[in-house]
C-alpha positions in Angstrom: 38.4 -147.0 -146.8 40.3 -143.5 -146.5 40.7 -142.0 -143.2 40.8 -138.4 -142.5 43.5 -137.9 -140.2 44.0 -134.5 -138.7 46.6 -132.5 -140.0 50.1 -131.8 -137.3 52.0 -129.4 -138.7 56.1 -129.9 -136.9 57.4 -126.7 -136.0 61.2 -126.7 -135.7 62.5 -124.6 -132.7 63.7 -121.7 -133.6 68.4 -121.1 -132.7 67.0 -118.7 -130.1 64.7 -121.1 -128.0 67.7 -124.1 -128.4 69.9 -121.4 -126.5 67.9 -120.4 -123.9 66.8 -124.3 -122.9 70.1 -124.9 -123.2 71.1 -122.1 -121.0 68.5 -122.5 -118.7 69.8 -126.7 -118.3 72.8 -125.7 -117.5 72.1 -123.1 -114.6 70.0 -126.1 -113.3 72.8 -128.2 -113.7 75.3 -125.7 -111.7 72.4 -125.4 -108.9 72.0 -129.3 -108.6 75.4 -129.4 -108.5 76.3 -126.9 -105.8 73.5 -128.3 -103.6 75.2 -131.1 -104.0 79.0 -130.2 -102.9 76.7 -128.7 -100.0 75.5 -131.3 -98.9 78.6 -133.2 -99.1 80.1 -130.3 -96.7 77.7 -130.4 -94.1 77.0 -134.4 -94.0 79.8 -136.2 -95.7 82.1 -136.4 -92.4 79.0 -136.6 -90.0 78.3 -139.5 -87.8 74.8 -140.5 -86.8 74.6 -138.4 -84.0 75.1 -135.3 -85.4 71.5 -133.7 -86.7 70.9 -130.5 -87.7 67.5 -130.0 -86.7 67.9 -128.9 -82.9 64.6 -130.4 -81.6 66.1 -133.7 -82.9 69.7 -133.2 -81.8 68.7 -132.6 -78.5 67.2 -136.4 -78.5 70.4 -137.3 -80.4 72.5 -136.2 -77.6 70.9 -138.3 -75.4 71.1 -141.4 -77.4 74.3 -141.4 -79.6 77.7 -140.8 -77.5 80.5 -140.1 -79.5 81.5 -141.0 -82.7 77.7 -141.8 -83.2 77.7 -144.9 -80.9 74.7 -146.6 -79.8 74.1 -149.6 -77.8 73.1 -152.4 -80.0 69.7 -153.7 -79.1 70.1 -157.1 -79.4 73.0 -156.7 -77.0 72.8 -157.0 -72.9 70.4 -158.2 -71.2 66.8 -158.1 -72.1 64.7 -155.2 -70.0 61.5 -154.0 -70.9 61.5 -151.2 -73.5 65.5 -151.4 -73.5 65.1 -149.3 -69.8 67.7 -149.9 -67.3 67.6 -152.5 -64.8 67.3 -151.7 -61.3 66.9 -153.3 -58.4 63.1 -152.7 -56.4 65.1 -150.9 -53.7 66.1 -148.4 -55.5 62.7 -147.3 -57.0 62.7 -143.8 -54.8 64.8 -142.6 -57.2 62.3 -143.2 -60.5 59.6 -141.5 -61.5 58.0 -144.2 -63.6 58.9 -148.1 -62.8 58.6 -151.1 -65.4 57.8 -154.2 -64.2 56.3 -157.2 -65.0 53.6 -159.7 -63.7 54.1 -163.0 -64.9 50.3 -164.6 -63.5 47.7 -166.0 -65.3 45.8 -168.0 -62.4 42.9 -166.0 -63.4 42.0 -167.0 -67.3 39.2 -168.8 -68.7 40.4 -169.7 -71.6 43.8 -170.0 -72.9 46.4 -169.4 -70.6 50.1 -168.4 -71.1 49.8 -164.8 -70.4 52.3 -165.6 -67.5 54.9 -165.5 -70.3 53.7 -162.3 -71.1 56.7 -159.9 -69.6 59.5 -162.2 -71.0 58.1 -161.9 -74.3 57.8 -157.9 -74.4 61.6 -158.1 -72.8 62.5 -160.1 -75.5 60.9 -157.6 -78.0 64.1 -155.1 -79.2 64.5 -151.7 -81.1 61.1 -149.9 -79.8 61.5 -146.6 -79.8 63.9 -144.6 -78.5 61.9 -141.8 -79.7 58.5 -141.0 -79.9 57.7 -138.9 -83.6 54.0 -138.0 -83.1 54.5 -136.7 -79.6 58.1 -135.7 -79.6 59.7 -137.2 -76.8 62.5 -140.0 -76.0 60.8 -140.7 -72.6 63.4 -143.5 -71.5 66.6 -140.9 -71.8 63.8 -137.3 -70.7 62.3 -139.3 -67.5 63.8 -141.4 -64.8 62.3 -145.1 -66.0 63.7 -148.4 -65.1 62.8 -151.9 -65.6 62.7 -153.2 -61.4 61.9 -156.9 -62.3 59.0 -159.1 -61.6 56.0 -159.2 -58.5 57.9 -161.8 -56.5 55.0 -164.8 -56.2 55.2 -166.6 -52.4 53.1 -169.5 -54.7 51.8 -170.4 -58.9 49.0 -172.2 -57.7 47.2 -169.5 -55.5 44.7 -166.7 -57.2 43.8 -164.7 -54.1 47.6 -164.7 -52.2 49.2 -163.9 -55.7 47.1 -161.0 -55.8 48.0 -159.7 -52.6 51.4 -159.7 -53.6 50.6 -157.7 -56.6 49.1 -155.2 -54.4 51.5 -155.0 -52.3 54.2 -154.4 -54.9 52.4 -151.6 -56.3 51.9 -150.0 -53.1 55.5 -150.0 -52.6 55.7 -148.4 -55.7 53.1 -146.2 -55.1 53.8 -144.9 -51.7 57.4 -143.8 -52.5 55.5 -141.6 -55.6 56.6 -143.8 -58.5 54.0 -144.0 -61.7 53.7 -147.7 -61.8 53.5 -149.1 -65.4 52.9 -153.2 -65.3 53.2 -156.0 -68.2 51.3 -158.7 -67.1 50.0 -161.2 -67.3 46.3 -161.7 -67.3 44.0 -158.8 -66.7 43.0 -159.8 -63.3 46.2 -158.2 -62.4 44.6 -154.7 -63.1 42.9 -155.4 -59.7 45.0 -155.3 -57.0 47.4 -152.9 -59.0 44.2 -150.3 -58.9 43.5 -150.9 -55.0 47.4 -149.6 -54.9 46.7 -146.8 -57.1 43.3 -145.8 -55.5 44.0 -146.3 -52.0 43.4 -142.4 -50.8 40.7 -141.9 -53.7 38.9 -143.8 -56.6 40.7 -143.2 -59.8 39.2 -142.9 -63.5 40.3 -145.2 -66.1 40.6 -145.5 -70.3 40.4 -149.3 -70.9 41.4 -150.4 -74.2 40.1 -154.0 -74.8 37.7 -156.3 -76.8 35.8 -157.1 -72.9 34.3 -155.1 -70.2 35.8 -157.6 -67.5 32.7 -156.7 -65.2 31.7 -159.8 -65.1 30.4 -161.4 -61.6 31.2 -164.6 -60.3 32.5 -167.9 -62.1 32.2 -171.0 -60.5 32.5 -169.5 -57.4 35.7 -167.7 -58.2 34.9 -163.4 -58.5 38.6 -162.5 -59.1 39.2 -164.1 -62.4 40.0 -161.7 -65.9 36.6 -161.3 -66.6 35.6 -159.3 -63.2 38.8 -157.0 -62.7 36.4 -153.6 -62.7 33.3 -154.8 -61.1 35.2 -155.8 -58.1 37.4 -152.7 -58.4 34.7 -150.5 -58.4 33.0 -151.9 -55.4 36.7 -151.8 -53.7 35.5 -148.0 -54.2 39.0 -147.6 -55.9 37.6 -147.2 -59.6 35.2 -144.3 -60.2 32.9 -145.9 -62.7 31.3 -142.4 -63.8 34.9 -141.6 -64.9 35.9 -144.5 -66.6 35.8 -145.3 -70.9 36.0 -148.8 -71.8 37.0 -148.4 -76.2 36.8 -151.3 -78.3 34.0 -153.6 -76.7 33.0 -156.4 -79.3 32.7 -160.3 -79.0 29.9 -162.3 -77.5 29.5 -161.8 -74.0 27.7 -158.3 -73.7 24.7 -160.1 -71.9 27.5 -160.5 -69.0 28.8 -156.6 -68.9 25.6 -154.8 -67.5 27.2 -153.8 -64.9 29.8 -151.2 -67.1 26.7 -149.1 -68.3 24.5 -150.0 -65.3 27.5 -148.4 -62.6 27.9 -145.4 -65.2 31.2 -147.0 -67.3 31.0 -145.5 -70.9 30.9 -148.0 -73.5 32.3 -147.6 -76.9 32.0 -150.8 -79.1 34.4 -151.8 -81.6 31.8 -151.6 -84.8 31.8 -148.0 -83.7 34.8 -146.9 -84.3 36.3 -146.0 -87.7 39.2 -143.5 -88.9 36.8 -141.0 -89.3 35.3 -140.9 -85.6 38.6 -141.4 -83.6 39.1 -137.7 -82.8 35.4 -137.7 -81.6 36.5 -140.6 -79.3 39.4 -139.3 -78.4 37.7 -136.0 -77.0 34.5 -138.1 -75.4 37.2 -140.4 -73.2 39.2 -136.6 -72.2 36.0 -135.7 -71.3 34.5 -138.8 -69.1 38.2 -138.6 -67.6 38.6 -135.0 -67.3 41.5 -133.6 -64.9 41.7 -136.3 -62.2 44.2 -138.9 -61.1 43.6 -141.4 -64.1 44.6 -145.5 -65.1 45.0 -146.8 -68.5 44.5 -150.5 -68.9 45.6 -151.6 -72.2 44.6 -155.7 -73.1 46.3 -156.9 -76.2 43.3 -158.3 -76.9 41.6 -155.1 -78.1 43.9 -155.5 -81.3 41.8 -157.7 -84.0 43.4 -161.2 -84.2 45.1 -160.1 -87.4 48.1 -158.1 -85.6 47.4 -159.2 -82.1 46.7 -164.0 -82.6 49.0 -164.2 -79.4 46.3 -163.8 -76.5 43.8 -166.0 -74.4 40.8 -165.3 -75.3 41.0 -163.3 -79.0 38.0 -161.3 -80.6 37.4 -160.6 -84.6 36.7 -157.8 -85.6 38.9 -155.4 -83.4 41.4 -152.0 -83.3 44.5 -152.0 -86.4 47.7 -151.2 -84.2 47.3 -147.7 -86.2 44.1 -146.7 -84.8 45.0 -147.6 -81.3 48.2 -145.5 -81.5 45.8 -142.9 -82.8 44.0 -143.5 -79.5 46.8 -143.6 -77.3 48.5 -140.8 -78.6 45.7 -138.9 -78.1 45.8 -138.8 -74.5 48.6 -136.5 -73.7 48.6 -134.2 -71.0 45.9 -136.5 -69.2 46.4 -136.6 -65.3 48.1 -140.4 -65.4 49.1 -142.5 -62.2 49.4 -145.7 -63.4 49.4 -148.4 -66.5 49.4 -151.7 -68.0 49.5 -154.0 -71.2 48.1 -157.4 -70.1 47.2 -160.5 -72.0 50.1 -161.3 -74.3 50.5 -164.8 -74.3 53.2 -165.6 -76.9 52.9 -169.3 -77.1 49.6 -168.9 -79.6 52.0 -166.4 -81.3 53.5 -167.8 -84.1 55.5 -164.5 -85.6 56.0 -162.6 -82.3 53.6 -159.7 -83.4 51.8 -159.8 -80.8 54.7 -158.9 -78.5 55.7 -156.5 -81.0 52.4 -154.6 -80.7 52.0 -155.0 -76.9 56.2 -153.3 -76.5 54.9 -150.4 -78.7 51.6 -150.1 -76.7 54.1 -150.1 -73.7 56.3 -147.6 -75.3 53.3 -145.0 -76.6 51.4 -145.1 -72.5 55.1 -144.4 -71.4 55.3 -141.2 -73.8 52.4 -140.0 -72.3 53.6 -140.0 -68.8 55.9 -137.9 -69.4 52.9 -135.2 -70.2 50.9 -136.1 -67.2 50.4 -134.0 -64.2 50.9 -136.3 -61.6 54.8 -137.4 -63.0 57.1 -136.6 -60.1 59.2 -134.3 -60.5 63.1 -136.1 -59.1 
């Protein structure tokens, strides 16, 4: 069988075309290679903390002393987000304090959330500085890690809530942004009668649960009830709190979020796509008052977050709550937490990991927010 194969006639370049590539290589070659002995100039000789960009050098100034030295982080002792360590009796001088809440008297199910702040301290290299919303907020605000709530007992729900308030009152009252790593979320509680003594606050609440629950076995202050009771406190203004994420089994048990005025966005909701439009809707329930952000570890899906007590499929990536989070800036902020890390269910530390960056994106954003003291 004879094929007819189309016909390719080779033309050979002509001596005038070979000069000019040739030509033409070569002033590439002399352009590569000048960039190059530019280069070499401006960065052979330079240490780490020289950048040329000045909106990054002036972070690099703050982080790098000479000769481009940084403290190592697995050096020193552990503090939450790397901050420094100061004692609570020195807090007047802060504008936002760290501290943790090592309590989990209120779970029901798996508990070792009291483990919680050691593991975030534990957690190194998050941060120093913040790419999507430009900031290195440990070296541009005065932050410090004060310690843990002192507990007068483990065994006692109601008293080690009381001491929980009364820590963050001390913190509050000497006009400190308190920022708490608990811990399980019954915590939120007492820290928001702190925070909304002279007024109800509004909240975003990032989690897989409403916690509105009512009573269990004749116990109301568990993790499961944190903003019923708060609300009835008349510390949490329901018509200005956004509860993002909401999934799991247990919506027969949250009427009160939507029946008080909460706004409820469920998990199967969100997608990529729609996060500006939540992002907008929670600025909007919010708007320009005093404001709490309560973020459970537990909002994460399982996948990035197994390290929790009471973990829901089907739940936030770490990238769309960042997304979320980051979103936020320039909201009127007076307070914070990441609750329910409890690492012993944690097999790869992850979970930590993702709770110390949570940590590290709400501090970014109190560096935006109008109620930051100004020391």
């Amino acid at each position: 069988m004879q094929l007819n194969l189309p016909h390719f006639q080779f033309i050979k370049p002509s001596t005038s075309w070979k000069q000019k590539e040739a030509t033409e290589r070569g002033e590439f070659l002399t352009d590569k290679t000048k960039k190059l002995e530019d280069l070499r100039a401006q960065f052979a000789e330079a240490d780490g903390g020289t950048i040329f960009t000045p909106k990054y050098q002036r972070i690099a100034d703050q982080i790098f002393s000479e000769g481009g030295r940084r403290p190592a982080p697995y050096a020193g002792i552990p503090t939450l987000l790397d901050a420094p360590q100061k004692p609570v009796e020195t807090i007047q001088d802060l504008q936002v304090a760290l501290f943790g809440v090592p309590m989990d008297l209120g779970v029901t199910n798996r508990n070792g959330a009291r483990f919680g702040p050691r593991a975030l301290r534990a957690i190194e290299r998050v941060g120093p500085y913040n790419d999507a919303l430009e900031t290195a907020p440990l070296h541009e605000m005065a932050v410090a890690d004060i310690g843990d709530v002192p507990f007068r007992s483990r065994f006692d729900l109601a008293q080690s809530h009381e001491d929980i308030e009364a820590f963050a009152r001390n913190i509050v009252t000497q006009h400190v942004l308190p920022m708490a790593v608990g811990g399980d979320h019954s915590i939120t509680h007492p820290i928001l009668r702190a925070v909304g003594a002279e007024g109800p606050v509004g909240m975003i609440h990032i989690d897989a649960h409403c916690d509105t629950g009512g009573s269990y076995e004749g116990e109301k202050f568990h993790h499961g009830g944190p903003f019923r009771n708060a609300v009835l406190d008349g510390v949490l203004d329901p018509e200005r709190t956004i509860q993002i994420g909401i999934r799991g089994a247990a919506g027969y048990i949250w009427e009160f979020s939507t029946l008080s005025g909460m706004t409820v966005i469920e998990a199967k909701d969100i997608t990529e796509e729609r996060l500006p439009e939540i992002v907008a809707l929670a600025r909007d329930v919010v708007g320009d008052g005093p404001t709490y952000l309560s973020f459970d570890i537990d909002s994460l899906d399982p996948a990035f977050a197994p390290g929790t007590g009471t973990p829901e499929v089907g739940g936030l990536t770490p990238r769309e709550a960042m997304k979320l989070i980051r979103g936020f800036k320039g909201v009127n902020f007076v307070g914070a937490d990441v609750v329910e890390v409890a690492p012993a269910y944690d097999a790869t530390s992850n979970t930590a990991q993702n709770g110390a960056q949570m940590l590290f994106e709400i501090l970014s954003l109190m560096q935006f927010s109008p109620s930051l003291p100004k020391k």
